[in-house]
C-alpha positions as CSV (number, residue, x, y, z in Angstrom):
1,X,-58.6,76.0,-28.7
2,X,-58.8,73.8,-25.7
3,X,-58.3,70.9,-27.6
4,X,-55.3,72.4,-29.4
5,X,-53.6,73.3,-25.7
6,X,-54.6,70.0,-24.7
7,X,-52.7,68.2,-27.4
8,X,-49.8,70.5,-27.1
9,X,-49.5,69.6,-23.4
10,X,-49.4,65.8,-24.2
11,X,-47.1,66.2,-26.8
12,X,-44.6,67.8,-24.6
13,X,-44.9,65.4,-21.7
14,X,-44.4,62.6,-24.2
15,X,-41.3,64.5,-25.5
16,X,-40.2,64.9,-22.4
17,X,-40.4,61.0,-21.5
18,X,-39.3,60.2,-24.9
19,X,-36.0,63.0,-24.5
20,X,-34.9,61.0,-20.9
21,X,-35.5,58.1,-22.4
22,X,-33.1,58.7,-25.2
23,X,-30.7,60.9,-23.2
24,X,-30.1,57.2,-21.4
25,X,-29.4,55.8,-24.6
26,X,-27.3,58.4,-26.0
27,X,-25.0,58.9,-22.7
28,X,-24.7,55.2,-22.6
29,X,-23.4,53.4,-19.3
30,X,-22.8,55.4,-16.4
31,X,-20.9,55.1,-12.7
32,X,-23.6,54.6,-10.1
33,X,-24.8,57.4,-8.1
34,X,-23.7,57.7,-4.8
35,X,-26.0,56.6,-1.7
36,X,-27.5,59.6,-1.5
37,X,-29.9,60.4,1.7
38,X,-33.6,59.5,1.4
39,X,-35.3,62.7,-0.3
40,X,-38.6,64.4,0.0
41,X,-39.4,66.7,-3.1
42,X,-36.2,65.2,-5.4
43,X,-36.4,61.7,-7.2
44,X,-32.7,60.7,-7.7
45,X,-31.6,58.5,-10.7
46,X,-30.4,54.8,-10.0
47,X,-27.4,56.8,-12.2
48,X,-25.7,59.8,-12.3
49,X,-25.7,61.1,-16.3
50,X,-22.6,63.1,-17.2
51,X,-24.0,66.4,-19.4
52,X,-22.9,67.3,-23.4
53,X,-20.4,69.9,-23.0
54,X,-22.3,72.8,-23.3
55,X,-21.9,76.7,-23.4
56,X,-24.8,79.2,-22.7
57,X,-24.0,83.2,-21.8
58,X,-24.8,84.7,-18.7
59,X,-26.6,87.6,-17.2
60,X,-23.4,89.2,-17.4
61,X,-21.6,88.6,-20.2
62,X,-19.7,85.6,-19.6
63,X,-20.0,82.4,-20.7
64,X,-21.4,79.3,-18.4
65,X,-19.6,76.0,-19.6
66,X,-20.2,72.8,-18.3
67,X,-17.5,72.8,-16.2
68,X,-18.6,75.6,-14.4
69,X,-21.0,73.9,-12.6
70,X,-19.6,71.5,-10.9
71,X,-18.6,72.0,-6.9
72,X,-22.4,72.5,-5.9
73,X,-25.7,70.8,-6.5
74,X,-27.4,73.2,-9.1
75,X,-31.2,72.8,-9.6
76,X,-32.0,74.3,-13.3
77,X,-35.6,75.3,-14.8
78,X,-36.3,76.3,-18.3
79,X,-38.7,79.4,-18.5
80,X,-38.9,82.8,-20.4
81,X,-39.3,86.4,-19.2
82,X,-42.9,86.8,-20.6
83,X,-43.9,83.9,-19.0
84,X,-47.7,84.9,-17.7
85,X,-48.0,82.2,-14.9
86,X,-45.5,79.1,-14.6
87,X,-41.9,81.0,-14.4
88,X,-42.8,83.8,-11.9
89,X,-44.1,81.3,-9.6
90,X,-41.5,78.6,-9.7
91,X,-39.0,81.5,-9.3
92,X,-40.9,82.8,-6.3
93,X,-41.0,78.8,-4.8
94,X,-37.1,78.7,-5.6
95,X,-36.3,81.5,-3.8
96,X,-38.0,80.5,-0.7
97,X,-36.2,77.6,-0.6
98,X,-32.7,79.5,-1.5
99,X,-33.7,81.7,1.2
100,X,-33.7,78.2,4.0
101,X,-30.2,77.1,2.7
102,X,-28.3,80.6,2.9
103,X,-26.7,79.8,6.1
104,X,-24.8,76.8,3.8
105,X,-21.0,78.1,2.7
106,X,-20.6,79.4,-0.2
107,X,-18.5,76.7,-1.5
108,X,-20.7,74.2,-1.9
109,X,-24.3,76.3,-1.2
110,X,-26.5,74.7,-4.2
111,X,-27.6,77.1,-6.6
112,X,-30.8,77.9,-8.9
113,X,-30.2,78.0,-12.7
114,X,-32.6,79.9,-14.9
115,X,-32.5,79.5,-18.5
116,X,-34.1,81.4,-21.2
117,X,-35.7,79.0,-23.7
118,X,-36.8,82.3,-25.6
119,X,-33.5,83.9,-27.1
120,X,-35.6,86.2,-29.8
121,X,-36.7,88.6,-26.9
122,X,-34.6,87.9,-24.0
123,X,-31.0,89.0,-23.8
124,X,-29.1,88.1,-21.3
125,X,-29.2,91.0,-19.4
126,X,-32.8,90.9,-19.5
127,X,-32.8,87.0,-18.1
128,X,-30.7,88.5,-15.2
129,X,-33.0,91.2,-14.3
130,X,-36.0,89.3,-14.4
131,X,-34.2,85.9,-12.4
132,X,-32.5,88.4,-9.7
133,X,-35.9,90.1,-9.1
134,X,-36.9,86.9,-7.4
135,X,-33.1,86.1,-5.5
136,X,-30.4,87.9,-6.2
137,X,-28.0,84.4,-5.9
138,X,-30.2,83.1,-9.0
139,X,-27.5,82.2,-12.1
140,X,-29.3,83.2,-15.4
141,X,-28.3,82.5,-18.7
142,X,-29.7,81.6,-22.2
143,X,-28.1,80.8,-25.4
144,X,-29.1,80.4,-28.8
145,X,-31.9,78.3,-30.1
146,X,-29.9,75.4,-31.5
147,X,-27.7,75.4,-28.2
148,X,-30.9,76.0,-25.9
149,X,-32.4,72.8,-28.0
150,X,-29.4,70.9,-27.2
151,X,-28.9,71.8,-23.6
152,X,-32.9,71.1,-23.0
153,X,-32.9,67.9,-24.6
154,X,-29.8,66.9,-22.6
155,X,-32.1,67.1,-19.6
156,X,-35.2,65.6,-20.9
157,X,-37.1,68.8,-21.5
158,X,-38.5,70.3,-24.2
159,X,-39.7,73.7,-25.6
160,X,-41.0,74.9,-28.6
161,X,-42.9,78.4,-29.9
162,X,-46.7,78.6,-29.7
163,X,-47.9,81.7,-32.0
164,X,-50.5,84.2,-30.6
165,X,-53.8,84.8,-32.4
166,X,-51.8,88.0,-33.8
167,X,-48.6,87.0,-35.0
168,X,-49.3,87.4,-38.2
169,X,-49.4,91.5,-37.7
170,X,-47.2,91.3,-35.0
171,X,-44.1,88.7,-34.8
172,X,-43.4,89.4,-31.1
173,X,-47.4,88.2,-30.7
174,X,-46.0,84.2,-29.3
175,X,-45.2,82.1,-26.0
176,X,-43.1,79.9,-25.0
177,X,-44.5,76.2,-24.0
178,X,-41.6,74.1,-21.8
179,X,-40.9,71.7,-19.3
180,X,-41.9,72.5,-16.2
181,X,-40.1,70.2,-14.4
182,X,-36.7,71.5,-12.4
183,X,-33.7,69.6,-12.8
184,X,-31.0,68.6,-10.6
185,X,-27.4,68.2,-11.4
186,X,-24.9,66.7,-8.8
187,X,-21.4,68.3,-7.4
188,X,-19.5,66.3,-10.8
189,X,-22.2,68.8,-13.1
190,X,-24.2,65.2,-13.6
191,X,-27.8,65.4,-14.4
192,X,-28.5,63.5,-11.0
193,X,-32.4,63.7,-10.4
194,X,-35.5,65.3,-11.0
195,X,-38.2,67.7,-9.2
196,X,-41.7,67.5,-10.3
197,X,-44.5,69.9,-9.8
198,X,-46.3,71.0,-7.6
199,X,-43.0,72.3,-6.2
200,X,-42.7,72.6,-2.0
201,X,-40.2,75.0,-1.2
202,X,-39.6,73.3,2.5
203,X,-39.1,69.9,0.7
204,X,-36.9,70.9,-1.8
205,X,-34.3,73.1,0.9
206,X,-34.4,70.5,3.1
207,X,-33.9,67.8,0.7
208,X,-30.8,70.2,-0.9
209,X,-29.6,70.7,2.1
210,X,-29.2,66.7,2.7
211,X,-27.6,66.0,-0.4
212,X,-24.8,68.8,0.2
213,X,-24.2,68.1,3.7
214,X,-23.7,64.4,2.0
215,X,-21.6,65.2,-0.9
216,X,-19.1,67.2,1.8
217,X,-18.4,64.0,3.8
């Protein structure tokens, strides 16, 4: 078994690597990114990648397009609700840092993004109860699986299903294994950069906070 979870976590940071890597290919050239202030938790790209159109549906019933995001830096993780250890605790670090950028206007405030990589058992009211648990500012959407699959590897991330010792009897007996990684798309909705775990909730507010006092000038 530990073997097996071992292999399972190399494959996905492989996929992961390998998915940047051939996002770069596959958006081809791109305009520089802007000179962005030195930064603590984020690593910014030498470029800023413009995003597939995309379209995933919301907590509440409305659909999230590409477009949509663009105005304010947006930092979006990939999780599920039955997620035993990884989710709940990246949500809990977000919101700490959400909670140190409030005072930010609205207009340009950056937001959190949580996305449901497991459309069999989480609607997307469910996704928006369990993301505005944590902060109630927290956008939540998820799609399904060919979109999510698209939309993931458009960031570099990956997911994929990992059956429980019962699924056989029981079909709802699975988890979800993803990228853990949060990622950061610019004011133009441009994946710009990347945050790694372990996450610092200080870092990251005060590194958001840099970048959209930046973006404003």
């Amino acid at each position: 078994m530990f073997n097996k979870k071992f292999g399972i976590i190399l494959l996905l940071a492989l996929a992961a690597g390998l998915g940047l890597l051939a996002a770069q290919k596959f958006f081809g050239p791109a305009r520089p990114a802007q000179a962005w202030p030195a930064t603590q938790a984020v690593t910014m790209f030498p470029q800023a990648r413009p995003l597939p159109e995309f379209s995933l549906r919301q907590s509440d019933g409305t659909q999230l397009a590409s477009g949509e995001l663009k105005g304010h830096w947006t930092l979006v993780f990939l999780g599920f609700t039955f997620c035993p250890d990884v989710c709940p605790t990246t949500l809990a670090e977000l919101a700490q840092s959400q909670n140190q950028w409030r005072a930010l206007p609205d207009s340009t405030r950056p937001r959190v993004l949580f996305v449901s990589v497991d459309p069999e058992r989480d609607t997307p009211n469910k996704v928006g109860e369990y993301a505005h648990a944590f902060h109630p500012d927290t956008l939540a959407a998820t799609a399904d699986a060919p979109t999510l699959e698209n939309f993931a590897k458009s960031l570099g991330f990956v997911f994929m299903k990992v059956p429980g010792k019962g699924f056989e009897q029981n079909p709802d007996d699975y988890s979800m294994d993803h990228s853990s990684a949060i990622a950061v798309l610019d004011p133009q909705g441009r994946l710009a950069g990347l945050i790694r775990p372990p996450f610092r909730p200080d870092a990251i507010a005060t590194d958001m906070k840099a970048l959209t006092e930046a973006a404003a000038r």
